[in-house]
C-alpha positions as CSV (number, residue, x, y, z in Angstrom):
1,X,-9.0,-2.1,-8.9
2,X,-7.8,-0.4,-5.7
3,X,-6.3,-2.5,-3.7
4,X,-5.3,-1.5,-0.3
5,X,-2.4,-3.8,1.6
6,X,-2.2,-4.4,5.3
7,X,1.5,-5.1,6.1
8,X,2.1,-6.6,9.6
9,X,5.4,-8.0,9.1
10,X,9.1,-6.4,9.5
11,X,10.0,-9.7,7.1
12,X,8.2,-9.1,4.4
13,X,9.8,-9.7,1.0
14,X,8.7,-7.0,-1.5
15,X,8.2,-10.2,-3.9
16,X,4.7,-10.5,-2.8
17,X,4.1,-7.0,-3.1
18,X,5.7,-6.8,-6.6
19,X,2.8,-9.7,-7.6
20,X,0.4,-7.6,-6.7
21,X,-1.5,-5.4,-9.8
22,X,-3.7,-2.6,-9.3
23,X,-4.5,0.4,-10.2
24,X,-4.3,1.7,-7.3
25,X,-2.0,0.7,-4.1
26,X,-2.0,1.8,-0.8
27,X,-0.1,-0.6,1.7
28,X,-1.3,0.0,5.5
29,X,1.8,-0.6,8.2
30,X,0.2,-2.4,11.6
31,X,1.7,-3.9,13.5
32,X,5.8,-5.3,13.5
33,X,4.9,-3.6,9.8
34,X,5.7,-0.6,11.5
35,X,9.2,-1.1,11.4
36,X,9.3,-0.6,7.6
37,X,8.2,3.5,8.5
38,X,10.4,3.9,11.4
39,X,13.9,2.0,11.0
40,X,17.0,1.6,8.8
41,X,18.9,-1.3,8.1
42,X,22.4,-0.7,7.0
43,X,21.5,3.0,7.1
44,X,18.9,2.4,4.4
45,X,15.0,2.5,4.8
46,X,13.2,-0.4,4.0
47,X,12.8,-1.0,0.0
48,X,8.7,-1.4,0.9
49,X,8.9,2.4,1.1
50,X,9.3,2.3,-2.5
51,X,6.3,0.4,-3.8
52,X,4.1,3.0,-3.9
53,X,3.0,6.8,-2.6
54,X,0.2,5.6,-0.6
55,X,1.9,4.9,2.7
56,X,0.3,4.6,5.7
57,X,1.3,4.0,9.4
58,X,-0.8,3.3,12.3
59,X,0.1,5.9,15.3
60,X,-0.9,3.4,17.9
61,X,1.3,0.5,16.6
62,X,4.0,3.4,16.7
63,X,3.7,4.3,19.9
64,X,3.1,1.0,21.5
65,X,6.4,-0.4,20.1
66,X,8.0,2.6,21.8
67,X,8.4,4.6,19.1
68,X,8.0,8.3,18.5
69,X,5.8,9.1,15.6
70,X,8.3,11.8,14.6
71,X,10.7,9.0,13.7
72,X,8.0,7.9,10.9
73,X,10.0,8.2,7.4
74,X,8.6,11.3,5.4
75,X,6.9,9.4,2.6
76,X,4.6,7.6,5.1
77,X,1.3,9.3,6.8
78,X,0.7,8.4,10.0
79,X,-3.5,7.4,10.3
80,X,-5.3,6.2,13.5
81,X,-8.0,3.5,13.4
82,X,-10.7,6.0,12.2
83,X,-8.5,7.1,9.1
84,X,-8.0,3.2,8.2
85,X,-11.8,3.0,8.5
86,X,-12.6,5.3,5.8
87,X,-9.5,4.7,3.7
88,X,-10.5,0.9,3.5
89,X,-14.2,2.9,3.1
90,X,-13.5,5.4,0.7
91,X,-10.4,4.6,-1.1
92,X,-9.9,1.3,-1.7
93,X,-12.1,-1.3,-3.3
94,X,-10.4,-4.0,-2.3
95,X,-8.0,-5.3,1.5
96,X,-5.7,-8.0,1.3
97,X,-3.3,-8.9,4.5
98,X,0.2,-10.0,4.4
């Protein structure tokens, strides 16, 4: 299964995540999720950066928290609302919400 993860939450334990089995794992920051792409605590980026290589960011979420989508982490591709579409479309067979 492909399972693709919205993440709204800056308090997300990674427990839930590490629950999760699939094949394939794409976790979608919206949100307060945001904050996983764009900040460090302790000077460290958040340990949900490490769950899998399909990281995505929503530019609008970004940018409405006043944030600069140039502040996004590396690992994570920031998407707009079409690019969830057909990732949730085209990529994934499955959406869960946390």
């Amino acid at each position: 299964m492909k399972l693709g993860v919205f993440v709204s939450d800056f308090n997300l334990t990674v427990d839930t995540l590490d629950r999760l089995k699939a094949e394939k794992l794409g976790i979608i920051l919206v949100q307060n999720g945001v904050y996983h792409a764009t900040t460090k605590v302790s000077g460290k980026a958040s340990s949900l950066l490490d769950k899998t290589q399909n990281l995505y960011v929503l530019s609008d979420d970004v940018q409405i928290r006043g944030l600069k989508v140039e502040d996004v982490d590396k690992r994570v591709k920031v998407v707009n609302y079409s690019d969830i579409v057909d990732l949730m479309f085209n990529d994934y067979d499955k959406t869960a919400w946390l």
